[in-house]
C-alpha positions in Angstrom: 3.8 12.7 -12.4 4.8 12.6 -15.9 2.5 9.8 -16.6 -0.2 12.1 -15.2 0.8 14.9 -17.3 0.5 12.6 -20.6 -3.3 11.5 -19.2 -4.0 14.8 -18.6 -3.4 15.9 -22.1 -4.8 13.2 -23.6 -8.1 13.6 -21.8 -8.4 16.7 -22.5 -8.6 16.2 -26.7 -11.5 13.8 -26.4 -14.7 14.9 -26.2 -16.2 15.4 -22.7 -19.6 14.2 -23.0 -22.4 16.3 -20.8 -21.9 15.6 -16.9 -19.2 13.6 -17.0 -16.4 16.6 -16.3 -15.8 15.2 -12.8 -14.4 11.5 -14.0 -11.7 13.4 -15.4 -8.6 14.7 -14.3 -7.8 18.1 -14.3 -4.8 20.1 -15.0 -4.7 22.0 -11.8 -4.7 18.9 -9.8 -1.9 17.6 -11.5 0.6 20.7 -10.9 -0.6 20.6 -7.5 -0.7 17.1 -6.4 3.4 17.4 -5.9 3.4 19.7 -3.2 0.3 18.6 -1.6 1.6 14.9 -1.6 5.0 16.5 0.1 2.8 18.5 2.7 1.3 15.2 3.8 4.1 13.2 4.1 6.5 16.1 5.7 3.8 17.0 8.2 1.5 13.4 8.8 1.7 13.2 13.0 2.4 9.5 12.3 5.9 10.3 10.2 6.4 13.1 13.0 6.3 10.4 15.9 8.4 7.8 14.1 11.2 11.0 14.0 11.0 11.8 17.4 11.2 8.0 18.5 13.5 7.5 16.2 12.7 4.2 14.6 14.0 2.4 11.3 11.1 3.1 9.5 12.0 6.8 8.3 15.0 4.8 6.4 12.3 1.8 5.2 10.1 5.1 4.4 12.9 6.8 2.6 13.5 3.6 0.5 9.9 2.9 -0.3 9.3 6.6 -1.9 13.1 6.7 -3.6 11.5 3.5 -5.6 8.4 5.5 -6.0 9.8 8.2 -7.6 12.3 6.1 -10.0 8.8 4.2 -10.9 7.2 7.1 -11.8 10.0 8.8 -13.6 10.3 5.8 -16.0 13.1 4.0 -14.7 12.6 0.4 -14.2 15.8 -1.2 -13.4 16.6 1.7 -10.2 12.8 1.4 -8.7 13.6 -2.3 -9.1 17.0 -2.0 -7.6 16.0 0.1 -4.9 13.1 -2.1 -4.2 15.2 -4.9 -3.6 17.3 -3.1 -0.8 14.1 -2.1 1.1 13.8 -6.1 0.9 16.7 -6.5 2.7 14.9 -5.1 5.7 11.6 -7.1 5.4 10.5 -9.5 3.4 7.2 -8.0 2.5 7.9 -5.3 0.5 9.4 -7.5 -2.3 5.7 -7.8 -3.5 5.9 -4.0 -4.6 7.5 -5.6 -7.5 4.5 -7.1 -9.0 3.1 -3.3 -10.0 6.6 -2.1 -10.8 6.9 -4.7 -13.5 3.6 -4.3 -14.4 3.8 -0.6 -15.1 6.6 -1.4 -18.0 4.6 -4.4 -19.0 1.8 -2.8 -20.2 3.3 1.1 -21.1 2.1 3.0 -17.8 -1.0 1.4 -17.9 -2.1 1.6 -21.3 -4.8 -0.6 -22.6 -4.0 -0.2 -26.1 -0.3 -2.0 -26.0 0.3 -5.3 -25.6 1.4 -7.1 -22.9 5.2 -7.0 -22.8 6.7 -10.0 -21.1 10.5 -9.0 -21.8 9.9 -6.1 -19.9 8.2 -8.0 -16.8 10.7 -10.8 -16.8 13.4 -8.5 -17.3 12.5 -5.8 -14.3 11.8 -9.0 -12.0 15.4 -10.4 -13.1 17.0 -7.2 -12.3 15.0 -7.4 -8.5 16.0 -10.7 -8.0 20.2 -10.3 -9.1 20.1 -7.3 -7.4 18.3 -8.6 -4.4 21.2 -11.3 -4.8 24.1 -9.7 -4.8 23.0 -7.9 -1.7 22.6 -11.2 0.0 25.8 -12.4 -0.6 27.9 -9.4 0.3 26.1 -9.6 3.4 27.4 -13.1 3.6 31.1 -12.4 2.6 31.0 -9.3 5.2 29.6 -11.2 8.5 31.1 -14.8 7.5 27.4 -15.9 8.2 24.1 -16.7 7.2 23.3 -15.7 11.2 21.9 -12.2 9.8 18.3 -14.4 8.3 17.5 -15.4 11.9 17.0 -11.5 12.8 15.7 -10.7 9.8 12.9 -12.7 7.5 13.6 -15.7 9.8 11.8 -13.3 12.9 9.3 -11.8 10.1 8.1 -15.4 9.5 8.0 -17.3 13.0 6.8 -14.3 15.0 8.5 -15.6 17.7 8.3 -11.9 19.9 5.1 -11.4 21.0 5.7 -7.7 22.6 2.2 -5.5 21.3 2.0 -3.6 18.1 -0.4 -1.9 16.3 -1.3 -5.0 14.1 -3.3 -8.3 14.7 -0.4 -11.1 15.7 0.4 -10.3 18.7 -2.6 -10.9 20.6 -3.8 -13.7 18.4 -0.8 -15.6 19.1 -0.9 -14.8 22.2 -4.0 -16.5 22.9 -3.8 -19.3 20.1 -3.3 -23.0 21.3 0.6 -23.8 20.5 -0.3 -27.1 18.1 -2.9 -24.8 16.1 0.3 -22.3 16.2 2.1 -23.5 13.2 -1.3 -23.3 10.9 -2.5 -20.2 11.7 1.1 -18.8 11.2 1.0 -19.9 7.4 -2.3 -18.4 7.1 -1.5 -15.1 8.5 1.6 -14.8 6.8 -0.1 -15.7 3.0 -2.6 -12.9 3.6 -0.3 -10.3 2.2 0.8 -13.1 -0.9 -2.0 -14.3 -2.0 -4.1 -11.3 -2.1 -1.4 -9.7 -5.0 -2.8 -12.7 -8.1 -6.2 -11.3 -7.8 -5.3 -7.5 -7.1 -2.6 -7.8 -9.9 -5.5 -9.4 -12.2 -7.7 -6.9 -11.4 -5.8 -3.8 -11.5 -3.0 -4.6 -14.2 -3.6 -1.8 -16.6 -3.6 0.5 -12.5 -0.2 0.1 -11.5 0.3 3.2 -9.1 -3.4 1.9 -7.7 -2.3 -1.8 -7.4 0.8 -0.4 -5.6 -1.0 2.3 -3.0 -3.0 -0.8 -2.2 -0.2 -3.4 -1.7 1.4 -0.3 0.5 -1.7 -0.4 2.8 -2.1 -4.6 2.8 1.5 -4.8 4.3 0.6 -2.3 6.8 -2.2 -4.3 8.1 -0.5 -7.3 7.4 2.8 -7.6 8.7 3.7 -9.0 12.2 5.7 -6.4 13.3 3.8 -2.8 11.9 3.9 0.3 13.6 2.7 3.7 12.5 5.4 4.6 10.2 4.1 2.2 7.8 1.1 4.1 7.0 3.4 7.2 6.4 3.8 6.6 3.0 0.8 5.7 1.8 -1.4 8.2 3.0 1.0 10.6 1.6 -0.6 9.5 -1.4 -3.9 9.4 -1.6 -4.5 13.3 -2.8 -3.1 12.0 -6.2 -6.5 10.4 -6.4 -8.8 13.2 -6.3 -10.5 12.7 -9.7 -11.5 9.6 -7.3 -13.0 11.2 -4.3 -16.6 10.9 -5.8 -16.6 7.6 -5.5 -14.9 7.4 -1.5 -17.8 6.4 0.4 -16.6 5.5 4.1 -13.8 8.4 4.0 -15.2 9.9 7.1 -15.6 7.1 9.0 -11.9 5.8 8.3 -10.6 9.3 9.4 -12.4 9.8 12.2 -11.4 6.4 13.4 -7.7 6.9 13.0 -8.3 10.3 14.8 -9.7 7.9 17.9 -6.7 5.7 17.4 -4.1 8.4 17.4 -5.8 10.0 20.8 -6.3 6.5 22.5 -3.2 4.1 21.9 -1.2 6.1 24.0 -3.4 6.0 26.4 -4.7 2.5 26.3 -0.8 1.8 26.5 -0.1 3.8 29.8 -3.2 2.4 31.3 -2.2 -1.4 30.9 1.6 -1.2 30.6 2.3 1.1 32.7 -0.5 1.8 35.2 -1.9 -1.6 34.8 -4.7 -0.2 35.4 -6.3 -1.9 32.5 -5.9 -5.4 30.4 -4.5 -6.4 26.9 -8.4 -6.3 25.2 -8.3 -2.2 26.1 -5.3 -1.6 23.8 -5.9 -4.6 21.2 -9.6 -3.0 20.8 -7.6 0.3 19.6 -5.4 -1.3 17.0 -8.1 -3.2 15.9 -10.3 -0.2 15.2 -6.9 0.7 13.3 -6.9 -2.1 11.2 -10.4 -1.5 10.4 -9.9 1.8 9.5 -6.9 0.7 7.4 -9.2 -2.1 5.6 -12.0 0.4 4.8 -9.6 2.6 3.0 -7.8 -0.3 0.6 -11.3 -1.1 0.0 -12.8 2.6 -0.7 -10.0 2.7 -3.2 -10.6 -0.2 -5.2 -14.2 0.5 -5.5 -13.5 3.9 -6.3 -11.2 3.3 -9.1 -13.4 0.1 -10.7 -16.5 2.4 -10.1 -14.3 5.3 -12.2 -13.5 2.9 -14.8 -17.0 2.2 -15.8 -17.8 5.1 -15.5 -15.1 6.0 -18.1 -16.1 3.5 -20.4 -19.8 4.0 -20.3 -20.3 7.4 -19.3 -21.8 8.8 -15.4 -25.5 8.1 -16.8 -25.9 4.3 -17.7 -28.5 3.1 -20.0 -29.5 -0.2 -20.9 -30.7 -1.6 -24.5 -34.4 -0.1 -23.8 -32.9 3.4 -23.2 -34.0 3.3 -19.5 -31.4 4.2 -16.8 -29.5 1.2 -15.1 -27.7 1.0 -12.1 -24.3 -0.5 -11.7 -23.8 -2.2 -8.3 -20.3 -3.5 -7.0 -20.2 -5.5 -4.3 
């Protein structure tokens, strides 16, 4: 929130040129984005069920927006250390770092500094001892390395197959057992390798590059539930200077609308009823997923559509001084 405040006042002693007042943010939104981003995460029917089931992910939740808030508040070495203790519980999360040690790389985002690499290496070193010294007081405590077979060990050879709301389940389910071990790897890079170009792309966006690594491991992970998209939806009103840009907002919310009504029932039908098959309830979550997807990438358009824009102004014109049309596919 501070580094919105500082944007805020900085944007408002340029020059706003005419009809571009929507591309930038404004004062109001700032003061207001706290409570509304509370609101949403207090009250989101998806945090609400994980309560009342009560799963881990309130504590991985917890975690995840404790490191948030130490990111935002300029402290590098707790979001970091934090961070690595939510990797205790899942492997994933560890690539969170990447816009953590961005944000101090490069000043909050700030295209005018220099990249500073003894601030990057130094947050990631601070992940990694801390991540470390967790490890081996586990270790010293249980007398065994027995605690990685139910924890990344399980992450990474998916070996229960009970349904989620993701995409592993019922692929592996169906897969051929000697394609099993190739299809593994390449589900399990999906959340990996898409952080080099997203990081390229979205280095001087830290808070962007980590709302969208927030929703790739919740489409990406073997074992998701709902929880997972507590956090991140929690944040999306801190984007409303982006909201001209959303395009398939309506569609995405109206199919997680479908999804919240159906799973249950898709559930009952088959599990319990069995009344139904597996394709009723992998439909649902897949129509989640999709949802999921259509968001990450209304965001990124969004904000590389707002960066132009901020560059070149909402009107375009080319050498001739006709109008021209940006187009980002």
């Amino acid at each position: 929130m501070k580094r919105q405040r500082s944007e805020v006042k900085r944007i408002e002693k340029t020059e706003k040129t005419d009809g571009n007042e929507p591309l930038f943010v404004r004062s109001m939104d700032v003061a207001s984005a706290a409570v509304v981003v509370q609101v949403c995460y207090l009250f989101n029917p998806f945090g609400i069920a994980s309560c009342i089931a009560m799963t881990t992910s309130v504590f991985h939740n917890f975690l995840i927006a404790a490191a948030l808030v130490a990111f935002q508040s300029g402290r590098p070495y707790v979001s970091a250390s934090v961070l690595a203790l939510v990797s205790m519980l899942g492997l994933y999360p560890a690539v969170l770092m990447v816009p953590i040690a961005l944000h101090y790389a490069t000043a909050g985002g700030n295209s005018k500094t220099p990249f500073d690499w003894t601030a990057f290496c130094s947050s990631i070193a601070v992940f990694c001892s801390v991540w470390a010294g967790a490890l081996y007081m586990i270790v010293t405590l249980s007398g065994s390395w027995q605690f990685l077979q139910s924890t990344y060990l399980f992450f990474v050879l998916v070996p229960d197959l009970t349904p989620t709301v993701g995409v592993f389940w019922y692929f592996f389910t169906e897969v051929f057992d000697h394609f099993r071990l190739f299809f593994l790897w390449v589900f399990q890079l999906n959340i990996f390798i898409f952080v080099i170009p997203l990081a390229l792309t979205l280095r001087r966006s830290p808070m962007m590059l980590f709302h969208i690594l927030l929703i790739l491991i919740a489409v990406f992970k073997p074992y998701p539930s709902v929880g997972d998209a507590v956090v991140y939806m929690a944040l999306l009103p801190i984007w409303r200077h982006l909201y001209l840009y959303i395009r398939h907002s309506f569609l995405a919310a109206c199919t997680m609308a479908v999804f919240a009504v159906l799973a249950p029932v898709m559930w009952k039908l088959w599990i319990q009823d069995g009344s139904a098959n597996a394709n009723f309830y992998f439909a649902i979550t897949l129509a989640y997923c999709t949802a999921q997807i259509f968001l990450l990438t209304d965001l990124l358009y969004a904000e590389l559509r707002h960066r132009i824009h901020m560059t070149h102004g909402i009107r375009v014109v080319d050498e001739s001084g006709t109008e021209a049309k940006i187009a980002l596919s």
